[in-house]
C-alpha positions in Angstrom: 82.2 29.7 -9.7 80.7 31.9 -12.5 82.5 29.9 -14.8 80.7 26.6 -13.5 77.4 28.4 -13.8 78.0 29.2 -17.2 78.8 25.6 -18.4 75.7 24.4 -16.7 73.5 26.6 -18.3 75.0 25.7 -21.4 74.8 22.1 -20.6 71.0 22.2 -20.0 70.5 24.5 -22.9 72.2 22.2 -25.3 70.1 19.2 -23.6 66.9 20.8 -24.6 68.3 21.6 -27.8 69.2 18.2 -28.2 65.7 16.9 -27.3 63.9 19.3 -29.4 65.9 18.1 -32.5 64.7 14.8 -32.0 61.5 16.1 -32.2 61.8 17.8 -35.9 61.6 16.0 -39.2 59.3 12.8 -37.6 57.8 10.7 -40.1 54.0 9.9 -39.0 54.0 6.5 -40.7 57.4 4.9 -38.9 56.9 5.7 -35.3 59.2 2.9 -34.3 62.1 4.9 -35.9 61.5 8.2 -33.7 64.1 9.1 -31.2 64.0 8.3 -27.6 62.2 11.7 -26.3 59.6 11.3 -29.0 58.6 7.8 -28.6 58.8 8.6 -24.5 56.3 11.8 -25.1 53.5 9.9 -27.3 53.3 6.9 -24.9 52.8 9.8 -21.9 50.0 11.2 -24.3 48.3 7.9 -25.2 48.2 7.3 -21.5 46.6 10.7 -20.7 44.2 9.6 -23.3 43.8 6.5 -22.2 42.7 7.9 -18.6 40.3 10.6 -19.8 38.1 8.1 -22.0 37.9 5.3 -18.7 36.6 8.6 -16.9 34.1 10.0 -19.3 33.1 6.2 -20.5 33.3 4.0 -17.2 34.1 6.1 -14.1 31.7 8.5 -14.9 28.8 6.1 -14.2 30.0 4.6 -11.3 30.1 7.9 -10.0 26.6 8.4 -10.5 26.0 5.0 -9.2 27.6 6.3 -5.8 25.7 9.6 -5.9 22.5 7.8 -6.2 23.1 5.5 -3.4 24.1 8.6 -1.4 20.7 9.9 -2.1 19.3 6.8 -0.7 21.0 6.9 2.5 18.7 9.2 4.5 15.6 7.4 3.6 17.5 3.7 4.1 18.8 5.8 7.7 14.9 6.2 8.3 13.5 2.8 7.4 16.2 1.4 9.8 15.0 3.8 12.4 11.7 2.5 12.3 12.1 -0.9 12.1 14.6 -0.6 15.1 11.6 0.7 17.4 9.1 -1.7 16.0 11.8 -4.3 17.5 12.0 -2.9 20.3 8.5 -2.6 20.6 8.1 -6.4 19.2 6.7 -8.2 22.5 4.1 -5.4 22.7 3.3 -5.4 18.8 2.4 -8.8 19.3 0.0 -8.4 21.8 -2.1 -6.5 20.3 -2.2 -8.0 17.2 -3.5 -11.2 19.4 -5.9 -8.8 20.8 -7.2 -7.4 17.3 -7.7 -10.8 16.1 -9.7 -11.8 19.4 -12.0 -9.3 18.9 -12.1 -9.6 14.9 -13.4 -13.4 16.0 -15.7 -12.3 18.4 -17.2 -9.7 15.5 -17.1 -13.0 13.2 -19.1 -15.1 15.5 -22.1 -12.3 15.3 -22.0 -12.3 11.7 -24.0 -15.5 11.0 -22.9 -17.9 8.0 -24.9 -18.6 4.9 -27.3 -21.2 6.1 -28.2 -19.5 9.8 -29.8 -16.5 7.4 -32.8 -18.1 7.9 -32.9 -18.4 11.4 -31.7 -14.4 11.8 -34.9 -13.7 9.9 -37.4 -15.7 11.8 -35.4 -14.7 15.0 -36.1 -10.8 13.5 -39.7 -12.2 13.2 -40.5 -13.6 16.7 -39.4 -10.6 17.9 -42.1 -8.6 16.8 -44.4 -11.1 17.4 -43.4 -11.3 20.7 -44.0 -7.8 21.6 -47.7 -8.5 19.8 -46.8 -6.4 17.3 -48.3 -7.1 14.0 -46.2 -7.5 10.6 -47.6 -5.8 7.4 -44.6 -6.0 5.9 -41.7 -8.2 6.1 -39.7 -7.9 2.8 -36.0 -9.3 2.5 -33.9 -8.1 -0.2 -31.5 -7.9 -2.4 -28.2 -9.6 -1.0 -25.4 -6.9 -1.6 -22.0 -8.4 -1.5 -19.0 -6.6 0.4 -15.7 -7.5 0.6 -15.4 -9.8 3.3 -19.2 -9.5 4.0 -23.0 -9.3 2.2 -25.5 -7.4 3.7 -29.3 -8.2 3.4 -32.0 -5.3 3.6 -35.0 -6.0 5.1 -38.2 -3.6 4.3 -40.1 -3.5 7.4 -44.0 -2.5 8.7 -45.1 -3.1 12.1 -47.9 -2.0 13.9 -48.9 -1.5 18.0 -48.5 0.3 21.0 -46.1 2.7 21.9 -43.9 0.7 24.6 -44.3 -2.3 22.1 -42.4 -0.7 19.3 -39.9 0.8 21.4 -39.5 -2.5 23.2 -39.2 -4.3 19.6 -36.3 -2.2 18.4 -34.4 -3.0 21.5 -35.1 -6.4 21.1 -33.3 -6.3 17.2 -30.3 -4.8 18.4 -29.8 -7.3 21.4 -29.9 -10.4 19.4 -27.1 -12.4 19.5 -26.3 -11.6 15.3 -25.8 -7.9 14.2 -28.8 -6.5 12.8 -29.4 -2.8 12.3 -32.4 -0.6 11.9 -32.3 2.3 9.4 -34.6 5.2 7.5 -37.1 4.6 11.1 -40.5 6.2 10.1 -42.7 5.9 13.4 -46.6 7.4 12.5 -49.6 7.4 14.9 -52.4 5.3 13.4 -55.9 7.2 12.6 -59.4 5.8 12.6 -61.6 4.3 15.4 -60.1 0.8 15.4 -56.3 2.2 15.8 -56.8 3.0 19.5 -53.6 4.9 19.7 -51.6 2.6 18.0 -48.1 3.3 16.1 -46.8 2.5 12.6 -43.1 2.2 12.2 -41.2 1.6 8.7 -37.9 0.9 9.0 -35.3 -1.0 6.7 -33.3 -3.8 9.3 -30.2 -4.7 7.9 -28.4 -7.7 8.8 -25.0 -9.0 7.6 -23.5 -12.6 7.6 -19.4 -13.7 6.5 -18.8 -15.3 3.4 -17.4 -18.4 2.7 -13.8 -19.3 1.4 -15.3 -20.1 -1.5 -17.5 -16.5 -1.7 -13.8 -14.7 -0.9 -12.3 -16.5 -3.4 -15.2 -15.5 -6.2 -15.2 -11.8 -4.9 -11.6 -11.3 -5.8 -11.9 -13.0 -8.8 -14.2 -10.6 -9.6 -12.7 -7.6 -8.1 -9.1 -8.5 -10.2 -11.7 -8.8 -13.9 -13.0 -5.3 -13.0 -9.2 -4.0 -12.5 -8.0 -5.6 -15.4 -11.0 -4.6 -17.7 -10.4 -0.7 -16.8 -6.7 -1.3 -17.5 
Protein backbone atom coordinates (compact mmCIF):
# COMPACT_ATOMS: atom_id res chain seq x y z
CA UNK A 1 0.00 0.00 0.00
CA UNK A 2 2.88 2.51 0.86
CA UNK A 3 4.50 1.32 -2.02
CA UNK A 4 1.38 2.28 -4.36
CA UNK A 5 1.28 5.65 -2.65
CA UNK A 6 4.72 6.37 -3.46
CA UNK A 7 4.44 5.60 -7.27
CA UNK A 8 1.38 7.83 -7.39
CA UNK A 9 2.95 10.68 -6.00
CA UNK A 10 5.68 10.18 -8.28
CA UNK A 11 3.40 9.77 -11.18
CA UNK A 12 1.62 13.12 -10.55
CA UNK A 13 4.87 14.80 -9.80
CA UNK A 14 6.47 13.69 -12.99
CA UNK A 15 3.05 14.85 -14.79
CA UNK A 16 3.47 18.33 -13.59
CA UNK A 17 6.99 18.16 -14.38
CA UNK A 18 6.18 17.14 -17.65
CA UNK A 19 3.65 19.97 -18.19
CA UNK A 20 5.84 22.59 -16.82
CA UNK A 21 8.61 21.62 -19.40
CA UNK A 22 6.35 22.23 -22.13
CA UNK A 23 5.95 25.48 -20.86
CA UNK A 24 9.92 26.53 -20.95
CA UNK A 25 11.78 27.59 -24.04
CA UNK A 26 8.27 29.00 -26.03
CA UNK A 27 8.96 31.04 -28.96
CA UNK A 28 6.44 34.14 -28.86
CA UNK A 29 6.38 34.38 -32.74
CA UNK A 30 5.36 30.45 -33.54
CA UNK A 31 2.49 29.83 -31.25
CA UNK A 32 1.21 27.03 -33.47
CA UNK A 33 4.37 25.05 -32.56
CA UNK A 34 3.78 25.19 -28.54
CA UNK A 35 2.93 21.98 -26.83
CA UNK A 36 -0.40 20.86 -25.96
CA UNK A 37 -0.62 22.43 -22.21
CA UNK A 38 0.56 25.78 -23.55
CA UNK A 39 -1.62 26.22 -26.49
CA UNK A 40 -4.66 24.77 -23.98
CA UNK A 41 -3.60 27.62 -21.24
CA UNK A 42 -3.54 30.76 -23.74
CA UNK A 43 -6.87 29.86 -25.32
CA UNK A 44 -8.28 29.64 -21.37
CA UNK A 45 -6.61 33.23 -20.99
CA UNK A 46 -7.90 34.79 -24.23
CA UNK A 47 -11.25 33.64 -23.17
CA UNK A 48 -10.97 35.15 -19.64
CA UNK A 49 -10.02 38.18 -21.62
CA UNK A 50 -12.51 37.92 -23.89
CA UNK A 51 -15.23 37.89 -20.99
CA UNK A 52 -13.91 40.78 -18.99
CA UNK A 53 -13.85 43.35 -22.00
CA UNK A 54 -17.85 42.18 -23.06
CA UNK A 55 -18.38 43.12 -19.26
CA UNK A 56 -16.67 46.37 -18.91
CA UNK A 57 -17.64 47.42 -22.80
CA UNK A 58 -21.31 45.88 -23.29
CA UNK A 59 -22.63 44.38 -20.07
CA UNK A 60 -21.77 47.13 -18.11
CA UNK A 61 -24.39 49.33 -19.81
CA UNK A 62 -27.04 47.10 -19.89
CA UNK A 63 -26.68 46.90 -16.40
CA UNK A 64 -27.17 50.44 -15.97
CA UNK A 65 -29.92 50.28 -18.40
CA UNK A 66 -31.70 47.82 -15.83
CA UNK A 67 -30.78 49.92 -12.80
CA UNK A 68 -32.43 52.83 -14.36
CA UNK A 69 -35.55 51.16 -15.26
CA UNK A 70 -35.52 49.89 -11.62
CA UNK A 71 -35.54 53.34 -10.55
CA UNK A 72 -38.49 53.93 -12.67
CA UNK A 73 -40.60 51.32 -11.27
CA UNK A 74 -41.99 53.06 -8.13
CA UNK A 75 -43.13 56.07 -9.94
CA UNK A 76 -44.54 53.81 -13.16
CA UNK A 77 -46.16 51.58 -9.81
CA UNK A 78 -47.72 55.06 -8.91
CA UNK A 79 -48.98 56.32 -12.22
CA UNK A 80 -50.63 52.92 -12.62
CA UNK A 81 -52.24 53.42 -9.20
CA UNK A 82 -53.79 56.41 -10.22
CA UNK A 83 -55.00 55.81 -13.45
CA UNK A 84 -56.51 52.46 -11.96
CA UNK A 85 -58.90 54.70 -9.60
CA UNK A 86 -59.54 57.24 -12.20
CA UNK A 87 -61.02 53.96 -14.07
CA UNK A 88 -62.69 52.98 -11.58
CA UNK A 89 -64.04 56.26 -10.94
CA UNK A 90 -64.60 56.68 -14.93
CA UNK A 91 -68.65 56.76 -15.04
CA UNK A 92 -68.46 59.44 -12.25
CA UNK A 93 -65.47 61.47 -13.90
CA UNK A 94 -67.71 61.77 -16.75
CA UNK A 95 -70.44 63.27 -15.04
CA UNK A 96 -69.06 65.87 -13.91
CA UNK A 97 -67.16 66.86 -16.68
CA UNK A 98 -70.75 67.08 -18.45
CA UNK A 99 -71.75 69.08 -15.57
CA UNK A 100 -68.64 71.63 -15.76
CA UNK A 101 -69.27 72.20 -19.31
CA UNK A 102 -73.16 72.87 -18.61
CA UNK A 103 -72.37 75.39 -16.49
CA UNK A 104 -69.21 76.84 -18.45
CA UNK A 105 -72.24 77.26 -21.33
CA UNK A 106 -74.52 78.79 -19.14
CA UNK A 107 -71.45 81.38 -18.03
CA UNK A 108 -70.98 81.66 -21.99
CA UNK A 109 -74.44 82.70 -22.71
CA UNK A 110 -74.10 85.76 -20.14
CA UNK A 111 -71.01 86.87 -21.73
CA UNK A 112 -72.51 88.69 -24.76
CA UNK A 113 -70.71 88.36 -28.27
CA UNK A 114 -69.05 91.21 -30.14
CA UNK A 115 -72.03 92.79 -31.83
CA UNK A 116 -74.64 92.64 -28.65
CA UNK A 117 -71.87 95.19 -26.92
CA UNK A 118 -74.00 97.71 -27.89
CA UNK A 119 -77.07 96.61 -26.62
CA UNK A 120 -75.34 95.74 -22.96
CA UNK A 121 -74.53 99.46 -22.97
CA UNK A 122 -77.76 100.96 -23.75
CA UNK A 123 -79.36 98.18 -21.51
CA UNK A 124 -76.58 99.70 -18.67
CA UNK A 125 -78.16 103.02 -19.82
CA UNK A 126 -81.99 102.54 -19.51
CA UNK A 127 -81.28 101.35 -16.34
CA UNK A 128 -80.43 104.49 -14.93
CA UNK A 129 -82.76 106.23 -16.75
CA UNK A 130 -85.31 104.14 -15.54
CA UNK A 131 -84.78 104.79 -11.93
CA UNK A 132 -84.78 108.76 -13.10
CA UNK A 133 -81.43 108.91 -12.45
CA UNK A 134 -79.51 111.39 -14.43
CA UNK A 135 -76.14 110.45 -16.41
CA UNK A 136 -73.22 113.00 -16.14
CA UNK A 137 -71.03 110.65 -17.27
CA UNK A 138 -71.18 107.64 -19.30
CA UNK A 139 -67.66 106.83 -20.62
CA UNK A 140 -66.71 103.37 -22.22
CA UNK A 141 -63.29 102.36 -22.43
CA UNK A 142 -60.53 100.81 -23.44
CA UNK A 143 -61.30 97.10 -24.48
CA UNK A 144 -58.75 94.98 -22.51
CA UNK A 145 -58.37 91.59 -24.04
CA UNK A 146 -58.13 88.26 -21.81
CA UNK A 147 -57.57 85.00 -22.67
CA UNK A 148 -60.72 83.66 -23.56
CA UNK A 149 -62.49 87.01 -22.80
CA UNK A 150 -62.16 91.16 -23.15
CA UNK A 151 -63.37 93.25 -20.66
CA UNK A 152 -64.74 96.83 -21.27
CA UNK A 153 -64.59 99.58 -18.44
CA UNK A 154 -67.12 101.87 -18.18
CA UNK A 155 -66.51 105.37 -16.21
CA UNK A 156 -69.72 106.16 -14.61
CA UNK A 157 -71.66 109.46 -12.85
CA UNK A 158 -75.08 109.42 -11.86
CA UNK A 159 -77.04 111.47 -9.87
CA UNK A 160 -80.64 111.16 -7.57
CA UNK A 161 -82.19 110.02 -4.65
CA UNK A 162 -81.10 107.70 -2.31
CA UNK A 163 -83.48 104.48 -3.00
CA UNK A 164 -82.88 105.36 -6.81
CA UNK A 165 -79.21 104.70 -6.68
CA UNK A 166 -79.44 101.83 -4.60
CA UNK A 167 -82.27 100.50 -6.80
CA UNK A 168 -79.88 101.22 -9.98
CA UNK A 169 -77.04 99.13 -8.84
CA UNK A 170 -79.36 96.26 -8.24
CA UNK A 171 -80.77 96.71 -11.45
CA UNK A 172 -76.85 96.29 -13.22
CA UNK A 173 -76.12 93.25 -11.49
CA UNK A 174 -79.65 91.54 -12.46
CA UNK A 175 -79.33 91.94 -16.14
CA UNK A 176 -79.33 89.16 -18.04
CA UNK A 177 -75.19 89.82 -19.19
CA UNK A 178 -72.49 90.05 -16.42
CA UNK A 179 -71.71 93.50 -15.60
CA UNK A 180 -69.91 94.57 -12.43
CA UNK A 181 -69.53 97.70 -10.47
CA UNK A 182 -66.18 98.77 -9.01
CA UNK A 183 -64.16 101.80 -7.08
CA UNK A 184 -68.20 102.93 -5.88
CA UNK A 185 -67.87 106.61 -4.72
CA UNK A 186 -71.49 107.51 -3.39
CA UNK A 187 -71.37 111.61 -2.15
CA UNK A 188 -74.35 113.72 -0.97
CA UNK A 189 -74.95 116.59 -3.35
CA UNK A 190 -74.71 120.36 -1.76
CA UNK A 191 -76.42 123.51 -2.76
CA UNK A 192 -80.18 124.46 -2.77
CA UNK A 193 -81.22 122.71 -5.97
CA UNK A 194 -79.65 119.22 -4.80
CA UNK A 195 -82.53 118.52 -2.41
CA UNK A 196 -80.84 115.69 -0.79
CA UNK A 197 -79.79 114.10 -3.78
CA UNK A 198 -76.69 111.52 -4.18
CA UNK A 199 -73.62 111.36 -6.54
CA UNK A 200 -72.21 107.94 -7.26
CA UNK A 201 -68.91 107.27 -9.43
CA UNK A 202 -68.31 104.02 -10.08
CA UNK A 203 -66.41 102.09 -13.01
CA UNK A 204 -69.16 99.13 -14.48
CA UNK A 205 -67.28 96.55 -16.08
CA UNK A 206 -68.81 94.28 -18.49
CA UNK A 207 -67.20 91.41 -20.42
CA UNK A 208 -68.29 89.63 -23.70
CA UNK A 209 -66.46 86.03 -25.44
CA UNK A 210 -64.38 86.28 -28.27
CA UNK A 211 -64.67 84.87 -31.39
CA UNK A 212 -62.72 81.85 -33.03
CA UNK A 213 -61.16 84.16 -34.98
CA UNK A 214 -60.19 86.66 -31.66
CA UNK A 215 -58.85 83.06 -29.94
CA UNK A 216 -56.97 82.26 -32.77
CA UNK A 217 -55.19 86.05 -32.91
CA UNK A 218 -54.70 85.92 -29.00
CA UNK A 219 -52.50 82.90 -29.12
CA UNK A 220 -50.82 83.99 -31.98
CA UNK A 221 -49.85 86.68 -30.04
CA UNK A 222 -49.32 85.12 -26.80
CA UNK A 223 -46.83 82.29 -28.79
CA UNK A 224 -44.69 85.92 -30.54
CA UNK A 225 -44.32 87.16 -26.95
CA UNK A 226 -42.98 83.53 -25.77
CA UNK A 227 -40.81 83.23 -28.58
CA UNK A 228 -39.39 86.89 -28.46
CA UNK A 229 -38.29 86.39 -24.66
CA UNK A 230 -36.71 83.07 -25.69
Amino acid sequence: MLKKTKTGNLNLNAWFAGVAEQFRGLNPNEPGQWPLAPKLASFLAVGVLVMVIGWVFVLADVQAGLNAEREREPKLKGDYTAKLAQAVNLPELRKQKSQVEEYVTQLEKQLPGKAEMDALLSDINQAGLGRGLQFELFRPGQMVIKDYYAELPIALRVTGRYHDVGAFTADVSNLSRIVTLHNLNVVTLTGKDASGSLAMEATARTYRYLDANEVSEQKRSAAKSAGAKK
